[in-house]
SERO-4910 file (N, C-alpha, C, O; in steps of 0.05 Angstrom, whole numbers):
BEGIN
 pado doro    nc1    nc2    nc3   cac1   cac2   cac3    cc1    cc2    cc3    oc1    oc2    oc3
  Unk    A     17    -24      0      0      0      0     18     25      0     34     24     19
  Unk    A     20     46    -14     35     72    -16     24     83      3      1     82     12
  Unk    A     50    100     12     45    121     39     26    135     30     18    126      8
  Unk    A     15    152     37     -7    189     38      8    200     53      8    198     77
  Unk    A     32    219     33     41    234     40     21    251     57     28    246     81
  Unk    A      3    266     57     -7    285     57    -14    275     92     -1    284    111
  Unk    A    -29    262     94    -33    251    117     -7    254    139     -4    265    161
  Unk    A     13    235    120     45    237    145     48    260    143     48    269    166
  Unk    A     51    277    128     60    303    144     44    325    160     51    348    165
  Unk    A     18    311    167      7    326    183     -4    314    217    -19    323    235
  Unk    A     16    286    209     33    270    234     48    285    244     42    290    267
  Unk    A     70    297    235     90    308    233     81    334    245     94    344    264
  Unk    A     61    342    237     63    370    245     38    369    280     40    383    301
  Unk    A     25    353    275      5    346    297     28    335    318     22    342    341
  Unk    A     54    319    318     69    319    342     99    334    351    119    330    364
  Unk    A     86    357    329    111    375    333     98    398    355    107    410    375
  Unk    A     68    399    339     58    414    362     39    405    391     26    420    406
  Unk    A     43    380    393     33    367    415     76    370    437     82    375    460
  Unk    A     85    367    422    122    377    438    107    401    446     97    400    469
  Unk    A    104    421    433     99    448    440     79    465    464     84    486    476
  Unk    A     49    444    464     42    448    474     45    443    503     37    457    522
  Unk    A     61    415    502     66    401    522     95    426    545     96    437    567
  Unk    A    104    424    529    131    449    542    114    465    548    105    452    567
  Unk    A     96    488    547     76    506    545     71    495    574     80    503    596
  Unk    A     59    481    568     50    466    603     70    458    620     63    457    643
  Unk    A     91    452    616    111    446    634    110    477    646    102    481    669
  Unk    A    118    500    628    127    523    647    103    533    655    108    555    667
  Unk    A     66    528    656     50    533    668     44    519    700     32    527    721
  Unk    A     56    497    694     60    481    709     76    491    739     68    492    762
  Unk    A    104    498    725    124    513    743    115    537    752    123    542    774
  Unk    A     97    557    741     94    577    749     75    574    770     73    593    785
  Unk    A     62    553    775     41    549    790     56    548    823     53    561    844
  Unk    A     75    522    813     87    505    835    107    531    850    104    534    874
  Unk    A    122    545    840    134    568    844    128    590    859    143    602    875
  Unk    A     92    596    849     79    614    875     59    612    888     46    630    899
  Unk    A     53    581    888     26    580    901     38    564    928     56    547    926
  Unk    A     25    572    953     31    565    982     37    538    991     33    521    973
  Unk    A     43    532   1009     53    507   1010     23    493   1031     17    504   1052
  Unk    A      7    468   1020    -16    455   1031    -14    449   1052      3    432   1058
  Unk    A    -34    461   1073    -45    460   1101    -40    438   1108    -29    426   1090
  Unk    A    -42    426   1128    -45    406   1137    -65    387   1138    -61    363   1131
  Unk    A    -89    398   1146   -109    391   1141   -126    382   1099   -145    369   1090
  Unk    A   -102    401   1087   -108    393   1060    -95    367   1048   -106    349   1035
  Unk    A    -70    369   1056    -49    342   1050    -73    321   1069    -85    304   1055
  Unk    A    -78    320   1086    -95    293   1096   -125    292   1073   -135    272   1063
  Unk    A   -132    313   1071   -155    314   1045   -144    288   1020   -156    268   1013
  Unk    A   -117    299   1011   -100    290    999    -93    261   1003    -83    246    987
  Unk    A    -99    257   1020    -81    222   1027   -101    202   1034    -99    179   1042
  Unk    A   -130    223   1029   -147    208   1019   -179    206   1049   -201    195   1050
  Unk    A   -162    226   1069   -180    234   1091   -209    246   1087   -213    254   1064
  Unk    A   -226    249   1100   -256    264   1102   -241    292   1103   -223    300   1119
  Unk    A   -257    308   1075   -238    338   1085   -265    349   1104   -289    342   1104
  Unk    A   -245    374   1123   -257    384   1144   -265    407   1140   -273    420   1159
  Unk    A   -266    417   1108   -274    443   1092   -297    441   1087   -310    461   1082
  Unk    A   -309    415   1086   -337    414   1066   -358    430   1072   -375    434   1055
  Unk    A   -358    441   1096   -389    470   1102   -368    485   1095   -381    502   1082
  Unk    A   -344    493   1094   -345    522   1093   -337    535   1061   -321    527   1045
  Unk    A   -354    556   1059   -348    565   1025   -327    565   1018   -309    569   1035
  Unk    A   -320    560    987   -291    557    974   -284    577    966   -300    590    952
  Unk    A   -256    590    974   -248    616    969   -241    618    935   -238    597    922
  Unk    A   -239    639    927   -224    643    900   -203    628    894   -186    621    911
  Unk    A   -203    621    868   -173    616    862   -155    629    847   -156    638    824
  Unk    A   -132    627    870   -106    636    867   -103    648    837   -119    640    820
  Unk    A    -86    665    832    -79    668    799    -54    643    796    -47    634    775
  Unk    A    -42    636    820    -27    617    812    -48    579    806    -42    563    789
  Unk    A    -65    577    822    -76    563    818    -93    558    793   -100    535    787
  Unk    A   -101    582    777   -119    593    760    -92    583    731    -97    569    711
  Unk    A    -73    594    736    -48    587    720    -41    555    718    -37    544    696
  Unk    A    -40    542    743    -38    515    744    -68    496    727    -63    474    716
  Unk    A    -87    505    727   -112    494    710   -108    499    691   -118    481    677
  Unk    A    -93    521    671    -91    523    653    -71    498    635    -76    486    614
  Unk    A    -46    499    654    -27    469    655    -40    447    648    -30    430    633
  Unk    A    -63    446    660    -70    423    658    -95    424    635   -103    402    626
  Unk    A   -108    447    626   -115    445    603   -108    435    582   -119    417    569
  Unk    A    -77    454    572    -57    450    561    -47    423    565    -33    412    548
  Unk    A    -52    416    580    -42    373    581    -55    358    559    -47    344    540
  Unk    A    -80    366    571    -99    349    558   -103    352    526   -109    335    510
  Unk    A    -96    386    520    -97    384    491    -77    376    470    -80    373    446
  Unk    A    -51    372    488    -31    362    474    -34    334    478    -23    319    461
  Unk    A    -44    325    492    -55    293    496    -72    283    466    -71    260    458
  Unk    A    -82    299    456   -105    302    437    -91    308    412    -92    293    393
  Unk    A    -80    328    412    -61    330    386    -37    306    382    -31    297    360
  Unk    A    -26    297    407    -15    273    399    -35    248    394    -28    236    374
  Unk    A    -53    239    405    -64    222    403    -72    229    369    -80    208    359
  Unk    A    -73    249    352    -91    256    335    -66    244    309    -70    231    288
  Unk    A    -37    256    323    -13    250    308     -5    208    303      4    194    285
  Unk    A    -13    205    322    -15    178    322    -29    160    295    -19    146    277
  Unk    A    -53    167    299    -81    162    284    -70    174    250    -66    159    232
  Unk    A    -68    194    248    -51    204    218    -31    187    214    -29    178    191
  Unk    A    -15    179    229      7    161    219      2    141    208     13    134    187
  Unk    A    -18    125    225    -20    104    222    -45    101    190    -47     80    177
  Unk    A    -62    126    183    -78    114    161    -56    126    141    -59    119    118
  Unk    A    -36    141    146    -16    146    121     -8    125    105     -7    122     81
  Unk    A      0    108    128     16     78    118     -5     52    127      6     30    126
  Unk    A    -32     53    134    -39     29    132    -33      0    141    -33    -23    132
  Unk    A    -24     23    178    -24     -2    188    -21      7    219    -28     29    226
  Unk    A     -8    -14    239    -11      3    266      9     14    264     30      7    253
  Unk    A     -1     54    286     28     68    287     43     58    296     46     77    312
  Unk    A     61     40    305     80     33    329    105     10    309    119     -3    324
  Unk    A    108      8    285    124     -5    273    157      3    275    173    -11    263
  Unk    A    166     22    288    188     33    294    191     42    306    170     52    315
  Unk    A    223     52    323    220     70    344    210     89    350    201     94    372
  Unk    A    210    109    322    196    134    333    169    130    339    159    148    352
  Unk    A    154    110    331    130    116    335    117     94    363     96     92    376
  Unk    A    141     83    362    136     67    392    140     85    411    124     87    430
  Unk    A    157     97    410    167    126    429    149    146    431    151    165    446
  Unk    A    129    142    413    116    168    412     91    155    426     79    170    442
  Unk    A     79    125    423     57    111    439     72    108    471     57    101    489
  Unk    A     81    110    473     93     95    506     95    132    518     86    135    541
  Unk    A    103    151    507     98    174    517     65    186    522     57    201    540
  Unk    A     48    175    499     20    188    505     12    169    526     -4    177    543
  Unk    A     24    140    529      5    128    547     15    133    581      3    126    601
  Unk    A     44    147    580     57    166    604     38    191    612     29    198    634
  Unk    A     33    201    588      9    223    586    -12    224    603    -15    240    622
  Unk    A    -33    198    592    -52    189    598    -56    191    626    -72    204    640
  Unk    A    -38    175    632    -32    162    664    -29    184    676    -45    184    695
  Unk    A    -13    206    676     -8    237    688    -36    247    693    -43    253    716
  Unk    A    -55    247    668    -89    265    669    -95    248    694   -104    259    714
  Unk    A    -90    220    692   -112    206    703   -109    218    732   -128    231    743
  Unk    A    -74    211    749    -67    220    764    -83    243    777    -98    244    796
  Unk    A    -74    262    760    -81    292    763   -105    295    772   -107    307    792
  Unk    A   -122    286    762   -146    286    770   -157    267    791   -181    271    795
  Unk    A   -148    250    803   -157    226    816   -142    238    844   -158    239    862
  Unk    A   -120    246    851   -104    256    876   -100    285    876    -87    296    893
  Unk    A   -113    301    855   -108    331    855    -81    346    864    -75    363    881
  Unk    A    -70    332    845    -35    338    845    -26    361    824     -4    373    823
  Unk    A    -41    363    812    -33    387    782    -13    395    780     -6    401    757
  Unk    A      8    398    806     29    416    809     52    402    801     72    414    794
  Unk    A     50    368    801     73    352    802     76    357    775    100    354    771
  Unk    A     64    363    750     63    355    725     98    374    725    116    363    713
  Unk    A    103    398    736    132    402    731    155    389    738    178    399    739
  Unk    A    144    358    745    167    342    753    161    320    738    176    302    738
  Unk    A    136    318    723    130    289    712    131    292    682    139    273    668
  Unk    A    123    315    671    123    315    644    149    321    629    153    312    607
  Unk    A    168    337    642    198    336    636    200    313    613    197    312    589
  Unk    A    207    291    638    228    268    622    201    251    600    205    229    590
  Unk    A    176    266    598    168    255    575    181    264    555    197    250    543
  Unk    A    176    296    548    191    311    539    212    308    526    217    310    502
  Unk    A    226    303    542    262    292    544    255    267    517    266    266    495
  Unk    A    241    255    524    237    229    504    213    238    476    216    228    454
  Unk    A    201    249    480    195    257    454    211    272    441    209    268    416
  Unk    A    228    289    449    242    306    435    259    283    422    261    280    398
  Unk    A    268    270    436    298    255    424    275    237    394    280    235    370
  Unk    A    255    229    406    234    210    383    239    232    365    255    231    346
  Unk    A    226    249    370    219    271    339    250    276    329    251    296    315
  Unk    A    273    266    333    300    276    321    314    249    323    313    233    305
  Unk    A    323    245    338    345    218    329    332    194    323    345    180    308
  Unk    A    314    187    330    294    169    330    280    167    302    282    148    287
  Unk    A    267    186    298    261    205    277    258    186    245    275    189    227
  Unk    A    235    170    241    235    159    212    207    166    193    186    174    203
  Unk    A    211    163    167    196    177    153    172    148    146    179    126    137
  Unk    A    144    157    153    120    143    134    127    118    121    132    123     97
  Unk    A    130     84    127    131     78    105    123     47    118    124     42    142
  Unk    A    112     21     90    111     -4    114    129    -12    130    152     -5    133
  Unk    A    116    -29    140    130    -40    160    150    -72    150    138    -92    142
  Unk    A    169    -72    150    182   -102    138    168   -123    147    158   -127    169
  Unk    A    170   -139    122    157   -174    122    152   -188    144    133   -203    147
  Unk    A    175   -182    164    178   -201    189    164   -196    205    160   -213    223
  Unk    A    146   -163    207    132   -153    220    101   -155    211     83   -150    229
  Unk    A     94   -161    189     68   -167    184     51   -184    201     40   -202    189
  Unk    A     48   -181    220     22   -197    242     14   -187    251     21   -163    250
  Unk    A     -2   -192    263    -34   -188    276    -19   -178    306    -26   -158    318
  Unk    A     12   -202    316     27   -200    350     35   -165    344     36   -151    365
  Unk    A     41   -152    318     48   -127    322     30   -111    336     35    -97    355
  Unk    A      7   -116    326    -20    -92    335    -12   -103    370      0    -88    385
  Unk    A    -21   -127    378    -23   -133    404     -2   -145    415    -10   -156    436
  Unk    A     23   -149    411     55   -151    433     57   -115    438     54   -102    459
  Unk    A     66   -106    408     76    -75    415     68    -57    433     78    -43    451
  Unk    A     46    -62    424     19    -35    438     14    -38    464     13    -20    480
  Unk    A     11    -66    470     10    -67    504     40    -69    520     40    -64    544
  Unk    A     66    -75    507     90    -67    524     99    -41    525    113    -31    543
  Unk    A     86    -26    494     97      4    496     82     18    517     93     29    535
  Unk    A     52     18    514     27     32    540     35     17    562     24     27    582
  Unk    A     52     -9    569     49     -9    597     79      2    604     83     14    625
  Unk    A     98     -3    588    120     15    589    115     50    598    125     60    618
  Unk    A     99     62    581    110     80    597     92     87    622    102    102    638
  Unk    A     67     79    626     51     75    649     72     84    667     74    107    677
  Unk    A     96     51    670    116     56    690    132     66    693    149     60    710
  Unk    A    134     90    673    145    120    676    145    137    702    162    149    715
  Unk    A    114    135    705    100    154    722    106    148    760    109    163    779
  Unk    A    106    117    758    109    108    791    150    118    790    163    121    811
  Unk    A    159    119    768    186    114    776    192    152    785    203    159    806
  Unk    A    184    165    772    181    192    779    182    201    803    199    214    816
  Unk    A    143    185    810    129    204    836    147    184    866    147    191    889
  Unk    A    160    160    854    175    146    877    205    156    880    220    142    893
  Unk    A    214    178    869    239    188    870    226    214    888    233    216    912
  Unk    A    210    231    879    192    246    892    193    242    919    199    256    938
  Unk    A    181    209    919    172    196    955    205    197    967    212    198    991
  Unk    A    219    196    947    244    192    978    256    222    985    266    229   1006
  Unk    A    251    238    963    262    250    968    240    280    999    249    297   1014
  Unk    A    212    270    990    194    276   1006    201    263   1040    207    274   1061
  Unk    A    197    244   1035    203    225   1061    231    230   1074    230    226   1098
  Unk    A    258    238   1065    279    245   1075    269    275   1081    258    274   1102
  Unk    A    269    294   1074    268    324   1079    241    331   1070    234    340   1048
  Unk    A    223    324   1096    198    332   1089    201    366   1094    196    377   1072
  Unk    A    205    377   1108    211    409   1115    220    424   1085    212    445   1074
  Unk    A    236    408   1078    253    420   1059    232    420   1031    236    435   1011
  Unk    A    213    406   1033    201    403   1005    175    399   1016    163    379   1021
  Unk    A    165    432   1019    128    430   1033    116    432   1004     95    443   1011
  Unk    A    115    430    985     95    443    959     94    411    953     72    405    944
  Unk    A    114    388    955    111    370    945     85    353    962     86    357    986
  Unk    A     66    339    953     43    326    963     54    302    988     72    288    979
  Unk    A     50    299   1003     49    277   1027     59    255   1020     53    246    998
  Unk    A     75    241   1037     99    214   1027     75    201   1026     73    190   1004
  Unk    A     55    197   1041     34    181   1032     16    185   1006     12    166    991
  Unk    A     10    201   1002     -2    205    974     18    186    955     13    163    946
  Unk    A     44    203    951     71    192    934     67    168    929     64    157    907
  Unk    A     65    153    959     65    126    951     46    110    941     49     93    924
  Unk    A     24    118    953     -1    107    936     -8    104    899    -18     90    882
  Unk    A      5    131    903      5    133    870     25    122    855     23    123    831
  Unk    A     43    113    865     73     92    855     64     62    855     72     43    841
  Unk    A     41     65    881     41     31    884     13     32    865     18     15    848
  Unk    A     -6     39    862    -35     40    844    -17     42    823     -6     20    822
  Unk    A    -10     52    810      2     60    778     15     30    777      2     15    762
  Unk    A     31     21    787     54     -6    779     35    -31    781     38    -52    768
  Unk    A     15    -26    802     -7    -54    802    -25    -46    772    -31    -67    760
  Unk    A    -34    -24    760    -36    -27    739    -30    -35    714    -45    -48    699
  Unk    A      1    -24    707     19    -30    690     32    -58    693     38    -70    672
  Unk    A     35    -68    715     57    -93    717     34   -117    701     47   -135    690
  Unk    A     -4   -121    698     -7   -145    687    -11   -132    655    -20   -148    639
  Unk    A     -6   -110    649    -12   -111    624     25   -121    612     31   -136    593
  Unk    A     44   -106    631     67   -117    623     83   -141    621    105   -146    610
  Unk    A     62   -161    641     67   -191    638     52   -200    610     61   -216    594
  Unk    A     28   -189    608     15   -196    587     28   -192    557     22   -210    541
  Unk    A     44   -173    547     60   -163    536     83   -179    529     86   -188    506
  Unk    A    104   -184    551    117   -207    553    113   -229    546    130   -239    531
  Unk    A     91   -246    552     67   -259    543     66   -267    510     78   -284    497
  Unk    A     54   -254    505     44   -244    473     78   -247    455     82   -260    435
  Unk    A     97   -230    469    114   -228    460    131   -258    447    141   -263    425
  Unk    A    129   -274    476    139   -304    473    126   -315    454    137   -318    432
  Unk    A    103   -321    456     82   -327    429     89   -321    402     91   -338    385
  Unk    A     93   -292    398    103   -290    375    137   -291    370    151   -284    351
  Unk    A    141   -299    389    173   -305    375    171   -342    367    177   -354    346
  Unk    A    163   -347    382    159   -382    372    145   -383    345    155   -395    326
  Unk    A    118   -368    342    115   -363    313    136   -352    287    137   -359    263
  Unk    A    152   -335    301    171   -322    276    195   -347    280    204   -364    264
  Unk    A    199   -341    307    241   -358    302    234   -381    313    254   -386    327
  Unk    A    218   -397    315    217   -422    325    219   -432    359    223   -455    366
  Unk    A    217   -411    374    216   -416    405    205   -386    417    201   -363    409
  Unk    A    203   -405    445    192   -383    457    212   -359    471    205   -336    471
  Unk    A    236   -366    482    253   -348    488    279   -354    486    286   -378    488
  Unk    A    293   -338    484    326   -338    471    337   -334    485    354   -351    488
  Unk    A    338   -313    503    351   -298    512    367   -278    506    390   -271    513
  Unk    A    346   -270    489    357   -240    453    363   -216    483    349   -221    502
  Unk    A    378   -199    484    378   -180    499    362   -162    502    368   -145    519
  Unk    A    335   -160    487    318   -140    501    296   -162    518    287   -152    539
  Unk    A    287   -185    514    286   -208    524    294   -204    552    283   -194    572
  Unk    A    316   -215    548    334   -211    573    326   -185    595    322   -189    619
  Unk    A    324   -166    586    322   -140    597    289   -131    604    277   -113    616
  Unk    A    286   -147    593    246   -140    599    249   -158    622    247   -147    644
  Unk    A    252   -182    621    253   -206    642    259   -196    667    244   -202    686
  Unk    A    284   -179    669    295   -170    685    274   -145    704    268   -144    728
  Unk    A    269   -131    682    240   -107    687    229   -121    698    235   -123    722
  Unk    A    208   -139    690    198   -156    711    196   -170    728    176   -180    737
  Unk    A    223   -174    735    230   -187    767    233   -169    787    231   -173    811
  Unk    A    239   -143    772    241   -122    783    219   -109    803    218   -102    826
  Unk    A    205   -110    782    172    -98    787    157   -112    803    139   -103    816
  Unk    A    165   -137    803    142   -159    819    169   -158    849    158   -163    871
  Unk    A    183   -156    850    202   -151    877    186   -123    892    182   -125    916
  Unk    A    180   -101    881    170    -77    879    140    -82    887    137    -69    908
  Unk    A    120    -94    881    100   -101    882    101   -120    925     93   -115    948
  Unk    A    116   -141    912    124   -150    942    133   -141    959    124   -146    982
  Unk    A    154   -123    954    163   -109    979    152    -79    996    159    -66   1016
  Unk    A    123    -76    966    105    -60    976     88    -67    999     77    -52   1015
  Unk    A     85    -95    999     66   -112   1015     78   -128   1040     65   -143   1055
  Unk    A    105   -121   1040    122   -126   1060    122   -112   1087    110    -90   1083
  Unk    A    128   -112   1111    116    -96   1126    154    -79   1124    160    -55   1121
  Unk    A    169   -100   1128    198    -89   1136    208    -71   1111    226    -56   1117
  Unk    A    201    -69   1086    207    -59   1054    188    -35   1059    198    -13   1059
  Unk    A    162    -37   1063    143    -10   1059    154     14   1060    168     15   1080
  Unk    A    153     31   1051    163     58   1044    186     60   1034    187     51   1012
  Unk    A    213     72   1044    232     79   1030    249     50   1009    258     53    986
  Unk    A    248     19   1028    255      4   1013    240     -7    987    253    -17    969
  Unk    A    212     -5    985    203     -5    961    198     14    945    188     10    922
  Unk    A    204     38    954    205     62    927    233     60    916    237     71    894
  Unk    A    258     44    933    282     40    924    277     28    892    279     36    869
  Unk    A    269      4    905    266    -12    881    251    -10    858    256    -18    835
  Unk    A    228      6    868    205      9    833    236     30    823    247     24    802
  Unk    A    248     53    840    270     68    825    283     51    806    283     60    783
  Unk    A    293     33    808    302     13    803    289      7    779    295     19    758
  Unk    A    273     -9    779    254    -16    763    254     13    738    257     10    714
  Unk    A    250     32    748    244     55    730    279     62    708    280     65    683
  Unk    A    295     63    720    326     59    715    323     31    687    335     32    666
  Unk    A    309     16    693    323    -15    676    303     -6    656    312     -8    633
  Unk    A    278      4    657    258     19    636    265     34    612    259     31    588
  Unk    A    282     57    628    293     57    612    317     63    602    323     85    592
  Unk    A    334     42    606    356     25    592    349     10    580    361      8    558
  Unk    A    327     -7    585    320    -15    561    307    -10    530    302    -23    510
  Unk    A    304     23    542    283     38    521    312     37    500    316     29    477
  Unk    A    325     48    516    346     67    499    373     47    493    377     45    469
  Unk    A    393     31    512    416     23    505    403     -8    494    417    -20    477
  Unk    A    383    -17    501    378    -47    488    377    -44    458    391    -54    440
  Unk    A    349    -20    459    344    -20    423    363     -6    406    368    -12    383
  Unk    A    377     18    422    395     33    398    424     22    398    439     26    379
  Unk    A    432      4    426    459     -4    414    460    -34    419    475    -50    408
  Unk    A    448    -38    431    457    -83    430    445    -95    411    420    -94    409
  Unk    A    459   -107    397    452   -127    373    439   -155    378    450   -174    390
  Unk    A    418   -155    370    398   -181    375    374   -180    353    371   -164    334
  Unk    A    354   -207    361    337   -217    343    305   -185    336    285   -185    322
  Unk    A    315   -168    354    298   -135    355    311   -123    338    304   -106    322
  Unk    A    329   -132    341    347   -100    332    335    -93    302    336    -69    295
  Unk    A    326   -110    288    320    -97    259    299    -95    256    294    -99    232
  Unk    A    275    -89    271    246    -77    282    259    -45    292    244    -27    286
  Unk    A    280    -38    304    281    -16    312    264    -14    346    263      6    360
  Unk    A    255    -37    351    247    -43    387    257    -60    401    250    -63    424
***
């Protein structure tokens, strides 16, 4: 099937300005976190999931910094939309799923980082973290839209299956899911060591809740993934696992994660030793994003994942 041009380049331009919008919101973001007061006491327990003790009394105005921070998160959501929109163009350009190469796997595993941020945002009323969470999306789309960076076109022979639409799509969305716990759990230690020192950041309890909810999400779609993955390697190369080095390195991710998971449920691990580890976990994420697929040679390497 021939590309539509016309279509890819308005891929192209739908996630140049979903980068744009997205930065836009990072520094709305900052401006918020920058001058708006540091949460009551009584609000952080609102926050961690308490009966708030506000509910009779009227809600004051909001802040211009607060008023600035909604806008952040406007601005989230529409670059959420313009990428999601860049996605969808790609994929009827070339006639098939977007995710056949890095850039555009890079570019799914960042909206589904996205995703997970709104959901956040809105579920623990954090808005403010987005200037610590959307960064290193950022960081990774930028590098997608340039070194990463490939033009409209099919996908090679070896890739023609059905395991593309469903291996890729569920390790890239649960990939970067676990973007988000590796973040807000660097957050938790650094909350939990110098709480004084860092009042604007939300409650080591919140932190963690949302590290441990986010990774019980992501970890069965990422077994599932793994999963799918084995499956279709026995269909292509004749077995289920090699021990090809991104193989290797997902495996690893997931012993990771399920150590993370356990030592959340541990009584002696709870708090600082299991935000160690999802850290951890977030670290091998991505190394494997980046040194598995762009420099170790294996049975991936000529997929570009």
């Amino acid at each position: 099937m021939p590309v539509n041009e016309t279509l890819a380049t308005y891929s192209d331009w739908l996630y140049r300005s979903a980068l744009g919008v997205y930065l836009f919101a990072v520094l709305l973001y900052a401006v918020e976190q920058a001058f708006s007061r540091a949460p009551r006491k009584s609000e952080a327990l609102v926050g961690a999931g308490a009966p708030s003790v506000l509910t009779d009394e009227p809600k004051s105005e909001l802040t211009r910094a607060e008023r600035i921070g909604r806008m952040g998160a406007a601005m989230t959501v529409l670059g959420a939309l313009l990428h999601l929109g860049s996605l969808v163009m790609r994929g009827l350009s070339a006639g098939r799923a977007p995710w056949g190469n890095m850039y555009e796997y890079m570019s799914l595993l960042c909206l589904a980082a996205v995703a997970t941020w709104i959901v956040l945002m809105v579920k623990f009323s954090i808005r403010r973290l987005g200037v610590f969470v959307l960064p290193p999306i950022l960081v990774l789309l930028f590098l997608g839209g340039t070194v990463l960076y490939a033009e409209s076109a099919p996908v090679q022979p070896a890739l023609r299956s059905y395991w593309l639409v469903i291996h890729v799509s569920v390790i890239s969305i649960s990939s970067g899911i676990l973007l988000i716990p590796g973040v807000t759990s660097i957050l938790y230690l650094l909350k939990d060591r110098r709480t004084d020192r860092f009042p604007k950041l939300p409650s080591a309890d919140v932190l963690d809740r949302m590290s441990y909810r986010t990774t019980v999400l992501a970890f069965p779609l990422f077994t599932a993934g793994i999963i799918c993955g084995a499956i279709w390697a026995e269909a292509a190369w004749g077995r289920f696992w090699g021990w090809d080095p991104k193989e290797t390195v997902a495996f690893v991710s997931w012993v990771v994660y399920a150590a993370y998971l356990h030592a959340r449920a541990t009584a002696g691990w709870r708090g600082r030793g299991a935000a160690w580890i999802n850290v951890a976990g977030f670290a091998v994420n991505v190394f494997n994003l980046f040194f598995i697929n762009l420099v170790a040679t294996g049975l991936h390497s000529y997929a570009g994942l």
